[in-house]
C-alpha positions as CSV (number, residue, x, y, z in Angstrom):
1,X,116.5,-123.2,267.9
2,X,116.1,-120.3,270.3
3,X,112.5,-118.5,270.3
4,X,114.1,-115.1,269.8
5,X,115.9,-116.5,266.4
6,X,112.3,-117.8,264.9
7,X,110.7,-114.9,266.3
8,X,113.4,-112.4,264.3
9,X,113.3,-115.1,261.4
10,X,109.3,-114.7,261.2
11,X,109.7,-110.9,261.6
12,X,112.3,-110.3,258.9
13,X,109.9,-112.6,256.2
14,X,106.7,-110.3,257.2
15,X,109.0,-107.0,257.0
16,X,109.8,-108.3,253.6
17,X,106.3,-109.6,252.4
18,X,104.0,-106.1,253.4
19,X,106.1,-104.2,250.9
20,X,105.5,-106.7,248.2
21,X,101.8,-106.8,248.9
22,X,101.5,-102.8,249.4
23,X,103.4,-103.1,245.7
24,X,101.3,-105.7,244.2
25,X,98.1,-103.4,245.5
26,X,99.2,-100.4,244.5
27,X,99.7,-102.2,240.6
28,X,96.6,-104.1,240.7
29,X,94.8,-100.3,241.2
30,X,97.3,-98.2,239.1
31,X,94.2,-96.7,237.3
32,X,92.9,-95.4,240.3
33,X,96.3,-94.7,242.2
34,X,97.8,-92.8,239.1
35,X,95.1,-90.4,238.6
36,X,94.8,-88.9,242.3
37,X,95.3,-85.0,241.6
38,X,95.9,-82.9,238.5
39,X,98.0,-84.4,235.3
40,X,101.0,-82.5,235.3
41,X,101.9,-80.0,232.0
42,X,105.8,-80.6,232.1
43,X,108.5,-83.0,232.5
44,X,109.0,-81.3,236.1
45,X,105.3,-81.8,237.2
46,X,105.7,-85.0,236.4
47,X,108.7,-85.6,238.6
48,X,107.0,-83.8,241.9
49,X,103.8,-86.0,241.1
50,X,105.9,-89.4,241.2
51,X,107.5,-88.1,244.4
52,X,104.6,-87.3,246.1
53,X,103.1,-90.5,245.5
54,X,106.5,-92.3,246.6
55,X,106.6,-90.2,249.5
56,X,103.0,-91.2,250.7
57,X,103.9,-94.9,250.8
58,X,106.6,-94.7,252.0
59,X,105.2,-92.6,255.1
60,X,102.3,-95.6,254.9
61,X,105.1,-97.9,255.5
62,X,107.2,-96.4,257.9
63,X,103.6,-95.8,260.1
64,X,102.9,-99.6,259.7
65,X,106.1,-100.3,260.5
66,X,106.1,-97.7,263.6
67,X,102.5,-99.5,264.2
68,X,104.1,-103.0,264.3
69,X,107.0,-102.3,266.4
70,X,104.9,-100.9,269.0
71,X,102.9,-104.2,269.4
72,X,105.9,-106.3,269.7
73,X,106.6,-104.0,272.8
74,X,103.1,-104.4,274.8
75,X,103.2,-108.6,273.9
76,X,107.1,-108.3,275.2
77,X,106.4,-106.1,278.5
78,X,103.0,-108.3,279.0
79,X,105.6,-111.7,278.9
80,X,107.8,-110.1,281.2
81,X,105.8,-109.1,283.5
82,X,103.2,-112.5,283.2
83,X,107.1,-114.9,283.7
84,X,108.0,-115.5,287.5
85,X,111.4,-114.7,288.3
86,X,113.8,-117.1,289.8
């Protein structure tokens, strides 16, 4: 196998696995996760809560992702520029 197929393999599995853990965190603390800010009075408030908190991990995901991406690049250009050319 090619070491740019295991390397995509091994990323796709770690893409897949941090959302699973960031889910199983976020359950495993729901007391504390689902009482950041005011209770809402109405079924509205409710709905603008839920999406706020969705939107914040989902931003948290997308930075780690961002985060992630960006290292891949520097250990890339550093095994370019570390590989004699023919």
């Amino acid at each position: 196998m090619n070491i740019a197929v295991v390397t995509n393999f091994l990323s796709f599995v770690l893409s897949l696995l941090m959302p699973i853990r960031v889910a199983r965190t976020l359950h495993g603390n729901r007391r504390l996760f689902l009482r950041i800010g005011a209770k809402p009075m109405d079924f509205v408030g409710e709905i603008e809560d839920a999406s706020t908190k969705l939107g914040v991990v989902l931003r948290t995901l997308g930075a780690m992702h961002f985060f992630k991406m960006f290292i891949f690049d520097r250990m890339c250009r550093k095994t370019r520029r570390n590989t004699p050319t023919r």
